[in-house]
C-alpha atoms as one frame of an Amber mdcrd trajectory, in Angstrom:
protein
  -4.453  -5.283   1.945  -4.334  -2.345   4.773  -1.789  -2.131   6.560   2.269
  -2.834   7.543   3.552  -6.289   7.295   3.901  -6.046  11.261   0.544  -5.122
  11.831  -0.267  -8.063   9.304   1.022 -10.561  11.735  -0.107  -9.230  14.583
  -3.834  -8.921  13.558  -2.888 -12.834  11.552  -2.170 -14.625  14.913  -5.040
 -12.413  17.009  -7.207 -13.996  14.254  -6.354 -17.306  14.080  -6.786 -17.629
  18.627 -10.394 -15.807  17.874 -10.911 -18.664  15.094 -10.121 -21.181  17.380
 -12.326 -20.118  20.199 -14.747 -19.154  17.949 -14.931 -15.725  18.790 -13.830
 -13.279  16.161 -16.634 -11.043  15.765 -16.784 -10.564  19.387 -12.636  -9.835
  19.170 -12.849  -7.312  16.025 -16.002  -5.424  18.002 -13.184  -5.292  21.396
 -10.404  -3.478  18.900 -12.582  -1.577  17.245 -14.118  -0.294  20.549 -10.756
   0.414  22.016  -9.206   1.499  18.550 -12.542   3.825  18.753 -11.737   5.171
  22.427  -8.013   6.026  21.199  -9.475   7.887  17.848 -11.695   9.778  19.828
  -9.299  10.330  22.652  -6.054  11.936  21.449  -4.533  12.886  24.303  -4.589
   8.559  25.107  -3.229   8.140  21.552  -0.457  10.206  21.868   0.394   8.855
  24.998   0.595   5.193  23.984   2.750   6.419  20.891   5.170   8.292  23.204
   8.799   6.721  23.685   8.943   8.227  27.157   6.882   6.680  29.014   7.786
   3.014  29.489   5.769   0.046  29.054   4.694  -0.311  32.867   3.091   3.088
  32.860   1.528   2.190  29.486   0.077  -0.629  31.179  -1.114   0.951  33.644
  -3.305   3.714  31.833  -4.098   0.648  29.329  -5.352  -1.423  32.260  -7.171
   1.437  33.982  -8.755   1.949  30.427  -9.508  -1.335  29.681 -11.590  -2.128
  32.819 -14.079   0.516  32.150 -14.790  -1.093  28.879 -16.261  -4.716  28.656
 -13.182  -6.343  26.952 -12.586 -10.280  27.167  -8.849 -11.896  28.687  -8.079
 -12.686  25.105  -8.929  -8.985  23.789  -6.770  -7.134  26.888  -3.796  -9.831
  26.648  -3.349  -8.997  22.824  -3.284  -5.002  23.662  -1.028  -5.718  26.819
   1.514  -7.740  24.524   1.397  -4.877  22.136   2.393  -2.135  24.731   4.897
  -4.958  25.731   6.636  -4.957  22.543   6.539  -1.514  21.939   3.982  -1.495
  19.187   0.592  -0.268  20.735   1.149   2.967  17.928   0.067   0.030  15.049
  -2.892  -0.622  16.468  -5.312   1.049  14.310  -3.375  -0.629  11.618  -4.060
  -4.013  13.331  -7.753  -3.577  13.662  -7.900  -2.688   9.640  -6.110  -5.552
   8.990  -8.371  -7.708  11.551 -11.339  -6.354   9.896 -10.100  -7.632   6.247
  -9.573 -10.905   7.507 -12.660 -11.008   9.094 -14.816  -9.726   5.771 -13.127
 -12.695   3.881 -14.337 -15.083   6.227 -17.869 -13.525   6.047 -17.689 -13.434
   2.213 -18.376  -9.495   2.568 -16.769  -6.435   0.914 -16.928  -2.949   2.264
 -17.438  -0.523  -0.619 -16.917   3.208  -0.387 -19.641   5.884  -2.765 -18.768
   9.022  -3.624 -21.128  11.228  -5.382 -21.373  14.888  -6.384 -25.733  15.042
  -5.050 -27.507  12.585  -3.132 -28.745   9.171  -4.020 -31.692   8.158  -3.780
 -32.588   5.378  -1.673 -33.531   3.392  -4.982 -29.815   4.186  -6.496 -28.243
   2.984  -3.530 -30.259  -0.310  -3.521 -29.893  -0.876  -7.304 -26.041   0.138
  -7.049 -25.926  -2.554  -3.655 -27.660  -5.004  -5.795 -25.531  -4.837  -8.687
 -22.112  -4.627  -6.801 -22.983  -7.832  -4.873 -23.471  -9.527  -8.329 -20.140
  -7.871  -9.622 -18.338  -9.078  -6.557 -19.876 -12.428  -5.504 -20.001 -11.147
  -2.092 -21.765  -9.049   0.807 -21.861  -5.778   0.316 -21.396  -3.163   3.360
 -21.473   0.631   1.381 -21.103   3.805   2.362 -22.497   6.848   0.629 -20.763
  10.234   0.742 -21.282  13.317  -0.780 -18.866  15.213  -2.583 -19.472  18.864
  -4.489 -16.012  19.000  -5.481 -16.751  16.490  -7.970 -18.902  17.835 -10.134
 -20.994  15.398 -11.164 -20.707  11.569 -11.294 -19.994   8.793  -8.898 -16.487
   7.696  -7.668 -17.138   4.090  -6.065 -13.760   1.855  -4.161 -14.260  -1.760
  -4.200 -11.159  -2.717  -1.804  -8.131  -1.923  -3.663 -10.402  -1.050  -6.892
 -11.503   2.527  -7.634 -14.093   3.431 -10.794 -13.679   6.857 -11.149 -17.045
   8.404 -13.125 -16.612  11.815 -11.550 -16.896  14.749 -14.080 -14.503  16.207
 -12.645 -11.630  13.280 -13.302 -13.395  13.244 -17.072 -12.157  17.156 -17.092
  -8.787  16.727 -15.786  -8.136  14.029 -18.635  -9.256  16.310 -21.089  -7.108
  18.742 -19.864  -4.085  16.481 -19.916  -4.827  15.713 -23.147  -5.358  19.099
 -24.720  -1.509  19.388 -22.972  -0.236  16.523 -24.838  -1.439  18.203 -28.232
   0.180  21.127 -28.143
């Protein structure tokens, strides 16, 4: 799983209060909206993660912030306990490990494509199809392209990468062509 066992907890006990009030999509769609606004804005990043400034002034930009987004009490207590204990810099980490949590309760894995050309829109849906039987679950993919591999397909499935890229195919040669001599 993503993540530091800190963030682990943190995202754990955010999860388990969204369970309970029966909210957790709406949660994970707050964090990743704010996580969002603090990817996108680095100046706000790097002030959250600065030890000079203390926790009221973080509060205070993270209040100002959070009142021009729509975020719920249960969403803007979370962040304000984080900038209380000094750990608003894991937050990223604690929306990954939010978003895990919540893909297991939705039976859903994200999978990650790689490919040296284009798929077609056929590929994809035969590749979606088959993944989703491999798996026994959902399947949310994303398709990039990537020259540098020559040829082939590199797919992640979670923690599980199949590597069919010419160019890995070429580097094992390689290694063992090294071996041999």
């Amino acid at each position: 799983m993503i993540g530091s066992e800190i963030a682990k907890r943190y995202a754990r006990a955010l999860f388990r209060l969204a369970s309970e009030e029966g909210t957790v999509e709406e949660i994970y769609n707050e964090l990743s909206g704010f996580s969002r606004t603090l990817r996108d804005n680095k100046n706000l990043l790097e002030f959250f993660a600065n030890p000079i400034f203390d926790a009221q002034e973080k509060k205070a930009v993270l209040n100002e912030t959070l009142a021009k987004m729509e975020i719920s009490g249960m969403t803007a207590n979370f962040l304000n306990l984080l900038v209380d204990k000094r750990r608003i810099d894991i937050l990223l980490e604690v929306e990954a490990c939010f978003r895990s949590y919540l893909d297991e309760l939705m039976n859903k894995v994200r999978v990650k494509v790689k490919s040296a050309f284009p798929l077609t829109g056929e590929t994809v849906d035969k590749l979606t199809v088959h993944l989703a039987e491999m798996t026994g679950k959902n399947v949310e993919m994303t398709v990039e392209d990537d020259r540098s591999l020559l040829g082939g397909v590199v797919i992640a499935v979670g923690d599980t990468l199949y590597d069919g890229s010419v160019k890995t195919q070429l580097a094992s040669i390689r290694e063992l062509i090294r071996e041999e001599m």
